[in-house]
N, C-alpha and C positions, 0 to 999 in steps of 0.2 A: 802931330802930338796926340798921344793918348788920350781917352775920353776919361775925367778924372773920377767920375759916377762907376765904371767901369772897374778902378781899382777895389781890391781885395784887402781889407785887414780884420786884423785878429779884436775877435767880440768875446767875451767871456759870459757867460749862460751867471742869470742872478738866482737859479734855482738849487742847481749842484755844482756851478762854480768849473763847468768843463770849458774850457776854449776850442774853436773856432774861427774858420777865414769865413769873413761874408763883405760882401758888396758896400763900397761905402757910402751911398746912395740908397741903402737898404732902411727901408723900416720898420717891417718887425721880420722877423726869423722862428725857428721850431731847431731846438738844442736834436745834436747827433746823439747826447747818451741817456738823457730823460725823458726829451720826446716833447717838453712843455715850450710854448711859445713863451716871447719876450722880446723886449725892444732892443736892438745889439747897443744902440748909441745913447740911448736914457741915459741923462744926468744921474751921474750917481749920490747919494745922499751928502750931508756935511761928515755924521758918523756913522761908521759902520766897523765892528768887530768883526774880525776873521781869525779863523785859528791858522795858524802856520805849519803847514805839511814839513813833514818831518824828512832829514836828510835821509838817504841810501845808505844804511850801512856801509862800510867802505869794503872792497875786495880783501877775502886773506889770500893771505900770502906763502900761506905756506900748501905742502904738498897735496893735504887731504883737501882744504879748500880747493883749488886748482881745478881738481878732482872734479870736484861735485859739479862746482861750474860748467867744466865739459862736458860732463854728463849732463846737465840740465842744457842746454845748449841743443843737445844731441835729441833729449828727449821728445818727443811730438806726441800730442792730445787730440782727441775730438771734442771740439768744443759746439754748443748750441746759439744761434742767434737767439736775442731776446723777444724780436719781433714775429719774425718768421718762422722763428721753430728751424729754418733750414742748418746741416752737422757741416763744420768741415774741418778738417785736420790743421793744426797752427805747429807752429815751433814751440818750443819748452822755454827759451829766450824771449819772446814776443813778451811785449806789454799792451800789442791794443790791434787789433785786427777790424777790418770790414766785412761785411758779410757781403758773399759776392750775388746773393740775390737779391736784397733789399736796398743793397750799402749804408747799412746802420751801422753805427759803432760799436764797438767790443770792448770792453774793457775787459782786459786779460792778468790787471796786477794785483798783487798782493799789499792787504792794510794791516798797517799796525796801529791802534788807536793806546796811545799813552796819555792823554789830556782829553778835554773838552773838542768832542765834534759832533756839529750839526748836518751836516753832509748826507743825503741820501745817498748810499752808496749801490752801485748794481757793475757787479762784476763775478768773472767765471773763475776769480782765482780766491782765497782765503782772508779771512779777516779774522785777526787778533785783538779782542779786548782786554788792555792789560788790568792789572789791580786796581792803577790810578789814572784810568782810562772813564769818559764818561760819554756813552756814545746816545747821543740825543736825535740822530735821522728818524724822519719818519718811519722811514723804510730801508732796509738791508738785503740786500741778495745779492748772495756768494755761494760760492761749490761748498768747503766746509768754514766752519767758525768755531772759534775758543773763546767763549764768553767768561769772563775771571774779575768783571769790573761792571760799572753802573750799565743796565739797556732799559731803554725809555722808549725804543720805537719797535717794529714789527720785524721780523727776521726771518726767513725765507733761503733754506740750505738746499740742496741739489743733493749732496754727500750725507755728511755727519754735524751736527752741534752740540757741542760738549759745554755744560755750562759748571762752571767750579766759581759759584758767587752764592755770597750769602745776601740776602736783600728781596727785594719784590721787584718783578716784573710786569709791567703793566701791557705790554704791547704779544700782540699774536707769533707764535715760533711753531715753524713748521718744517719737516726735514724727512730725510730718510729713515734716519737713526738721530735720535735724541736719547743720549746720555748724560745723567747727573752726576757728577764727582761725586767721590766722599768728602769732599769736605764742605760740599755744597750744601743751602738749607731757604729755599727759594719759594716765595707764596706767589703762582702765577693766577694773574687776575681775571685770562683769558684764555681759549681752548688749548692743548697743545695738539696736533694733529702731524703723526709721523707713521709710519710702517712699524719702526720697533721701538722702543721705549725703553729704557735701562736704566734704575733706580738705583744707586751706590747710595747717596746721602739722601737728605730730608728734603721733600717736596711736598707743596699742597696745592692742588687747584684741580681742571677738570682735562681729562686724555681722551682721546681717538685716536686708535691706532690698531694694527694687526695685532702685536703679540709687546705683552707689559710684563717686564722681570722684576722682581723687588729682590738684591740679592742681601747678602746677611749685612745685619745693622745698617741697612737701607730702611727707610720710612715712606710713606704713601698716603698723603689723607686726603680723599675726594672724589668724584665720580667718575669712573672709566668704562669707555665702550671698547672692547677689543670681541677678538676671534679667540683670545686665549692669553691667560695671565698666570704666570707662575711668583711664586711667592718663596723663599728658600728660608730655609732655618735657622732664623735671629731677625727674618726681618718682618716687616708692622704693614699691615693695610687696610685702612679705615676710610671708608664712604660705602657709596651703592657701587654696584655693578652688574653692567649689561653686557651678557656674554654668550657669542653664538646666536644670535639676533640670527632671523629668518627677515631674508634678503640684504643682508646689509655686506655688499660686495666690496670688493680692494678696491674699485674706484670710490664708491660713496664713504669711505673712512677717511680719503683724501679730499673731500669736495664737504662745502657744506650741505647739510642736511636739508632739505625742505619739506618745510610745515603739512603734514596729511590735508586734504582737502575737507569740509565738514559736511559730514551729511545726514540729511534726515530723520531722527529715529523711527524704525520701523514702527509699525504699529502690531500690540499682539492678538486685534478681534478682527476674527476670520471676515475677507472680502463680501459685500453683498452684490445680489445682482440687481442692476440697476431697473427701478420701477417704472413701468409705464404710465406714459401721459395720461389725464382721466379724460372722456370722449366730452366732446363739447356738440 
């Protein structure tokens, strides 16, 4: 007879809610997609609110869909481990891969947030925030994002993030390319930090980035570090700016900045030569 300590069942992570086989003899564990320890078999409370993940679109059925399908099937990526940085090519089908050096988990799917979610998400594929979507993670990272509804936590693109919402942002977004819709009108509370920058609608808070476009009936008010900012004819930009900084390279525009060291102030009266001892 089997040792019963020995068997396997399914633990669900109390941090992002990923499932897992662990040991049922096990007492505490380290989640394959967050990486945060926790106890698999903890009492779980009396109440506890969850949001309910949203069905699968269903298959179309018609020819064009078909279509796409096969082609997304067919298609293959190179995707990045989280941990290890190590690349390896997946299927265009795949929802969730290992990485064959570390064997970390992958999350490869696509989100659509339509409701209230608290959910840290980290995945290689796209997230959608709809209109009446209200996305409350601490933390996001995804390849691109379409932000069109509430963001309350931090967001971290690989690609592009496009945000087409009117409101405040309180959490850090950082990307390759960040674009503002026009219809967007967004006061960010904390740094934005991307390669390129692209201003359609009204925006205010502070940038770091290569190169910051403000295009016509685009707005800008606040302080920007770039290598180069164009401004086009109808559109508005209002703060300081820091531009063509000496030293300030494509890595340090992606990285935080750190504080100069402090030093001494010179002194402006010329050195004396030190006096000799009087004879004793």
């Amino acid at each position: 007879m089997a040792n019963p300590s020995l068997v396997k069942v399914s633990a669900e992570c109390p941090h992002c809610g990923f499932k897992q086989m662990e040991y049922a003899a096990a007492k505490s564990s380290i989640c394959r997609q967050c990486g945060r320890s926790f106890l698999p078999f903890a009492p779980k409370p009396g109440l506890k609110l969850r949001t309910k993940e949203e069905a699968p679109p269903p298959e179309s059925s018609s020819i064009l869909g078909r279509f796409e399908d096969f082609w997304k099937r067919q298609r293959s990526s190179v995707i990045e481990c989280f941990d290890c940085k190590r690349k390896q090519q997946v299927s265009g089908a795949a929802t969730s891969t290992i990485c064959p050096s570390c064997s970390a988990h992958i999350d490869l799917r696509d989100y659509k947030i339509t409701s209230g979610f608290s959910r840290s998400i980290r995945t290689r594929g796209d997230v959608h925030l709809t209109g009446k979507g209200d996305l409350a993670s601490s933390s996001i990272v995804c390849r691109s994002a379409l932000i069109e509804g509430r963001l309350r936590g931090n967001l971290h693109c690989d690609d592009t993030a496009t945000i087409n919402f009117s409101g405040k942002i309180p959490g850090r977004i950082s990307a390759r390319h960040v674009m503002v819709d026009r219809k967007a009108d967004i006061h960010c509370f904390r740094r934005i930090r991307a390669e390129t920058v692209e201003i359609k609608g009204r925006m205010s808070g502070e940038i770091v980035a290569q190169t910051v476009t403000v295009e016509r009936k685009g707005a800008l008010e606040g302080d920007v570090t770039a290598r180069a900012i164009t401004v086009e004819k109808g559109g508005m930009f209002s703060g300081q700016l820091v531009i063509g900084q000496i030293g300030l390279t494509q890595g340090e525009l992606l990285q935080e900045q750190k504080p100069p060291v402090a030093r001494a102030p010179e002194s402006n009266f010329p050195e004396t030569a030190p006096r000799p001892l009087p004879a004793t």
